[in-house]
C-alpha positions in Angstrom: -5.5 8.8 21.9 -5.6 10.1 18.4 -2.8 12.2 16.8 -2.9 13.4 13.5 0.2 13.8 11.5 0.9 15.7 8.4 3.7 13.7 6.4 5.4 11.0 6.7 6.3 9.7 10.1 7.4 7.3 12.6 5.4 6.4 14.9 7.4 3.9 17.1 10.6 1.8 16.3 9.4 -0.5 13.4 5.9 1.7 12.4 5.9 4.3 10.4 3.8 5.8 8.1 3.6 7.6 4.4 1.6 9.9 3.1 0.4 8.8 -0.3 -2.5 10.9 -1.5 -4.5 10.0 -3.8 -7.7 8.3 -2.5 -7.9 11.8 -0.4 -5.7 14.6 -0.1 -4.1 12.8 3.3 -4.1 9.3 2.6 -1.3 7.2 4.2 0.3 3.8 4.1 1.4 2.0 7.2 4.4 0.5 7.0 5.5 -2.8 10.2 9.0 -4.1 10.1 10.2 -6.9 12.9 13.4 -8.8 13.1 14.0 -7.7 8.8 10.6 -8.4 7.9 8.1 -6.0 6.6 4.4 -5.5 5.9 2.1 -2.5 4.6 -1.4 -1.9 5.5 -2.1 0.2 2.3 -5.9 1.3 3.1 -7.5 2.4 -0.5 -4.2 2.4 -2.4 -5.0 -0.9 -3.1 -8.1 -1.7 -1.9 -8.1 -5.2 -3.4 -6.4 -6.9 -6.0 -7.6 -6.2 -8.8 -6.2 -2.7 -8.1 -2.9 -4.5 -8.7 -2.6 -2.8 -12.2 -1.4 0.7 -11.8 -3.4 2.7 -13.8 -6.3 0.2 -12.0 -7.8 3.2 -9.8 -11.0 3.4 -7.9 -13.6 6.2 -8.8 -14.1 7.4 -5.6 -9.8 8.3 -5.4 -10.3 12.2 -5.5 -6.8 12.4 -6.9 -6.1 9.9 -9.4 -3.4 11.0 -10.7 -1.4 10.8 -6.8 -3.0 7.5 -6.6 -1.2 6.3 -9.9 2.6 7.9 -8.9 1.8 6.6 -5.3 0.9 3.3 -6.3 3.7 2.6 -8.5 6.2 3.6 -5.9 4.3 1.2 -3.4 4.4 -1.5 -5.4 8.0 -1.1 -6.2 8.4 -1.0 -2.3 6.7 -3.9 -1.3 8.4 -6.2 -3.8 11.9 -4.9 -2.8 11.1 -5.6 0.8 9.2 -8.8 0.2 6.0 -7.4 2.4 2.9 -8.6 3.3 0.6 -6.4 2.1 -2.9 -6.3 4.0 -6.2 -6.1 1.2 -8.7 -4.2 3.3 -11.5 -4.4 0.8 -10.7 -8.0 -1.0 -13.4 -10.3 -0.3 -11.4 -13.3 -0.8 -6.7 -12.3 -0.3 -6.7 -11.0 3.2 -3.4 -10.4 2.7 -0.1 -11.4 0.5 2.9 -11.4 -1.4 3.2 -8.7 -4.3 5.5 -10.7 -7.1 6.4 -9.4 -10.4 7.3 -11.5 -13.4 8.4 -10.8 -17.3 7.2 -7.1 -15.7 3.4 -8.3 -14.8 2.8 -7.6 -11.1 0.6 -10.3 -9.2 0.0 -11.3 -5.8 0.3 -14.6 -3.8 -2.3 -14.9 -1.2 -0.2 -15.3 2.2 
């Protein structure tokens, strides 16, 4: 059963999701936390990565500009909580660790 939902949400204990915008006016982020742990499916917010770089934004996003503040906060996220983030388009990181260093942002493959 679908439901659509607006904003941000909770879907279940542990599942929630966040609107991001960007890609499309609705976009969202789902975010999985177990037993402290966290990961993020972030659908075209970062599609692969080479969309690592903030200002790195595909052409088809019809609002850039959300993508850019949306990303930055995402990344900032998923670094604080140490998630594994899921790379739906990357042909070759599934998924992985987002890492930053001397303020470059790079990801090890999980």
């Amino acid at each position: 059963m679908l439901e659509l939902v607006d904003d941000d949400q909770t879907i279940m204990p542990g599942v929630r999701v966040r609107r991001t915008g960007g890609h499309t006016m609705h976009h969202q982020v789902a975010w999985i936390e177990s037993s402290g742990r966290w990961a993020a499916y972030a659908g075209d917010l970062l599609p692969t990565a080479a969309h690592l770089a903030p200002a790195w934004i595909a052409g088809l996003d019809l609002y850039p500009v959300d993508t850019l503040a949306a990303k930055k906060a995402f990344l900032r996220e998923a670094i604080e909580q140490r998630a594994l983030v899921f790379l739906d388009h990357d042909p070759a990181i599934a998924a992985g660790f987002i890492t930053e260093q001397d303020g470059k942002v790079s990801i090890r493959p999980a």
